[in-house]
C-alpha positions as CSV (number, residue, x, y, z in Angstrom):
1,X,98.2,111.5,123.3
2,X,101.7,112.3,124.3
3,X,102.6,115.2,126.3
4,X,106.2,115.5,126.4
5,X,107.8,117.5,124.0
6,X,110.5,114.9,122.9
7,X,107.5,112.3,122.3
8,X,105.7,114.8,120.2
9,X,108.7,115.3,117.9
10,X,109.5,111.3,117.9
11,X,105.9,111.0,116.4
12,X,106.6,113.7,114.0
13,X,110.0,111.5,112.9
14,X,107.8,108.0,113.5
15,X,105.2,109.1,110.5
16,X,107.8,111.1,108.0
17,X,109.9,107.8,108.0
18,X,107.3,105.3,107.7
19,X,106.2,107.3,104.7
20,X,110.0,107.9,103.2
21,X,109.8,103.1,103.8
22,X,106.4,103.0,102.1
23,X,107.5,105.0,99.2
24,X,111.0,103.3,99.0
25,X,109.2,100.1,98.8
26,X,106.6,100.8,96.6
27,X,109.6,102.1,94.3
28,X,111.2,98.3,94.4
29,X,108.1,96.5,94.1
30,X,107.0,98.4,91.1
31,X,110.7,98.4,89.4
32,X,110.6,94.0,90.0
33,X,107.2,94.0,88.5
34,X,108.3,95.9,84.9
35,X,111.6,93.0,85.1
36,X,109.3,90.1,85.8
37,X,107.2,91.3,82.9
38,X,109.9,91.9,80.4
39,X,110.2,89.7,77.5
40,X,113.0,90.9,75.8
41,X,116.4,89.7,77.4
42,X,118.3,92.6,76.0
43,X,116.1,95.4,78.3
44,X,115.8,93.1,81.0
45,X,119.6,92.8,81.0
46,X,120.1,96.4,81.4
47,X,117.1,97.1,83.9
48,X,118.6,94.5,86.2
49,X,121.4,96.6,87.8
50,X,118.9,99.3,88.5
51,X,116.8,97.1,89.9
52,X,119.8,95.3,92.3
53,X,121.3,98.5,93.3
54,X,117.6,99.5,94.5
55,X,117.1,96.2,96.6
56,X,120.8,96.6,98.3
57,X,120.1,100.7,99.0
58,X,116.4,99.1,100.6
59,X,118.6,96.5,102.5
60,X,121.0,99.0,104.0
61,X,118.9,101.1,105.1
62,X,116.8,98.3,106.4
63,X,113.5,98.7,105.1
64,X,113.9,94.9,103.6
65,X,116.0,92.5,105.3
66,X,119.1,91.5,103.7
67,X,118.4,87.9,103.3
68,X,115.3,88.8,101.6
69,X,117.0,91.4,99.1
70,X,119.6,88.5,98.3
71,X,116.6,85.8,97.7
72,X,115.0,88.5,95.6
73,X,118.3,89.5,93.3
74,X,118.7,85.7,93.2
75,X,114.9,85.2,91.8
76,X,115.2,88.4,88.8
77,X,119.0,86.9,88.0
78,X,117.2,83.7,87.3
79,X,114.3,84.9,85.2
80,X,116.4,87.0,83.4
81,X,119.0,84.7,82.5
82,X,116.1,82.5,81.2
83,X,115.0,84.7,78.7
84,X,115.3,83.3,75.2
């Protein structure tokens, strides 16, 4: 266990940020599954800039890589311009 008073507060930041990611991402996952599940194409269209702005806020702040946020936004745009 650490000793030093710097490394004690590091693992107090460590395990308040890790659960701030989990939560964020949780958040994303959950808002992609409701738009993958959506059939109609008019409340898909309008959940889909929620769901973007979400992925590019996860990207920034680097809790998801930016190529995968792109591939992702790319993926939803597809499926919800496929809606009949």
């Amino acid at each position: 266990m650490a000793n030093h008073k710097s490394a004690l507060k590091r693992i107090r930041q460590n395990e308040a940020r890790r659960l701030r990611n989990r939560y964020y991402h949780k958040t994303a996952r959950t808002a992609m599954k409701v738009l993958r599940n959506e059939e109609d194409k008019a409340a898909a269209t309008e959940q889909l800039p929620k769901v973007i702005a979400l992925l590019d806020k996860l990207a920034k702040k680097n809790i998801i890589h930016k190529n995968k946020a792109a591939n992702l936004k790319s993926k939803l745009t597809k499926h919800v311009n496929k809606l009949a």
